[in-house]
C-alpha positions as CSV (number, residue, x, y, z in Angstrom):
1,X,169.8,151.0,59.5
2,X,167.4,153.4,61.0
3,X,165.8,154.3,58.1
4,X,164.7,150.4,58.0
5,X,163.7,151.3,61.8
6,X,161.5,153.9,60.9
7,X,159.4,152.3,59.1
8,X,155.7,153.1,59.7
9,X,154.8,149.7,60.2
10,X,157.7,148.6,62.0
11,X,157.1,151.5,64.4
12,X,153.0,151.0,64.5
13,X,154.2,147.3,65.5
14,X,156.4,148.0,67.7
15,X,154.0,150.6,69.7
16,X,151.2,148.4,70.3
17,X,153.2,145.4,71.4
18,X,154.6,148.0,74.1
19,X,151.2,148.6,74.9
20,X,150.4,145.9,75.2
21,X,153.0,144.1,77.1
22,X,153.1,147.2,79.6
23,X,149.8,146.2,80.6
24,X,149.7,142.5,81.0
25,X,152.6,143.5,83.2
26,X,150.6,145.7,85.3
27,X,147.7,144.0,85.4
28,X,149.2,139.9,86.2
29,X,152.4,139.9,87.0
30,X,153.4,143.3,89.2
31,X,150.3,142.3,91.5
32,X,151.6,138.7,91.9
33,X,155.2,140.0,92.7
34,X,154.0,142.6,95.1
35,X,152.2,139.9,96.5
36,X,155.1,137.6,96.2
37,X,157.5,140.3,98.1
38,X,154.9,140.5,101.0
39,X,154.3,136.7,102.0
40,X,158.1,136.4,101.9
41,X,159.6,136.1,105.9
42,X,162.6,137.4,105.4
43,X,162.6,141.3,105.4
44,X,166.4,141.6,103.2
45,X,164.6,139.4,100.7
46,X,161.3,141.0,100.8
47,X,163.0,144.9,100.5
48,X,164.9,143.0,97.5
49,X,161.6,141.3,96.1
50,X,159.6,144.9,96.2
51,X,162.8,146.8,94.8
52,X,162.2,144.6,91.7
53,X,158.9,144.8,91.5
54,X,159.2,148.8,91.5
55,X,161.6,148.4,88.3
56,X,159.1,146.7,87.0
57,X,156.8,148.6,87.6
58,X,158.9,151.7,86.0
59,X,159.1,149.8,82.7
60,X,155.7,149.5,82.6
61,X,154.8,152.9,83.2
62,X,157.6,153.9,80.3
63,X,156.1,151.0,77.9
64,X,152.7,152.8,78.8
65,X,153.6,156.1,77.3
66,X,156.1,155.1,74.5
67,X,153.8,152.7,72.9
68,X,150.8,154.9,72.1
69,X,153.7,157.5,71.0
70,X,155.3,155.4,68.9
71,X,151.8,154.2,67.1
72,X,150.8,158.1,66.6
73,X,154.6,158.2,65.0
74,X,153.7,155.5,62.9
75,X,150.3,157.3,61.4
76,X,152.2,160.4,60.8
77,X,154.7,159.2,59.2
78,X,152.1,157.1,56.7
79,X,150.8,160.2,56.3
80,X,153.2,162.0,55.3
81,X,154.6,159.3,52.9
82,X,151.3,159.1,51.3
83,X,151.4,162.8,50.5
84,X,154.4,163.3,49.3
85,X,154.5,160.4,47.3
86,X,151.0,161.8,45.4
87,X,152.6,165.5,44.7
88,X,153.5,166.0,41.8
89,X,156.7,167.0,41.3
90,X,157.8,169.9,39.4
């Protein structure tokens, strides 16, 4: 099973829909919820609006790094299949 997993394309994939869902996230939706959180009245519900939008913003920030990560992964790995798969062997 993570063998299939590690996979340079599945992992190349993988990366740069991270990427690239990290940041849509940042840039449309933790504004609007930060934004959300502020116009709400209540101060419970707002402190419980803005302690989402932090998590939020945390996965973000993690998607951020892991993705480009993964995608340099994914290049070494083909790279290092493509080599050893034109060695010859002894």
């Amino acid at each position: 099973m993570i063998d299939h997993l590690l996979r340079p394309k599945i992992a190349f994939w993988t990366g740069l829909g991270l990427l690239i869902v990290g940041f849509i996230l940042g840039a449309f939706v933790i504004p609007g919820l930060y934004l959300a959180a502020q116009s709400i009245g209540y101060p419970l519900a707002s402190q419980f609006a803005t302690s989402i939008g932090t998590g939020i913003d945390f996965l973000t920030q993690v998607a951020r790094l892991v993705g480009p990560v993964l995608m340099v992964g994914a290049l070494i790995l083909l790279k290092i299949e493509r080599t050893s798969s034109t060695t010859p062997s002894a």
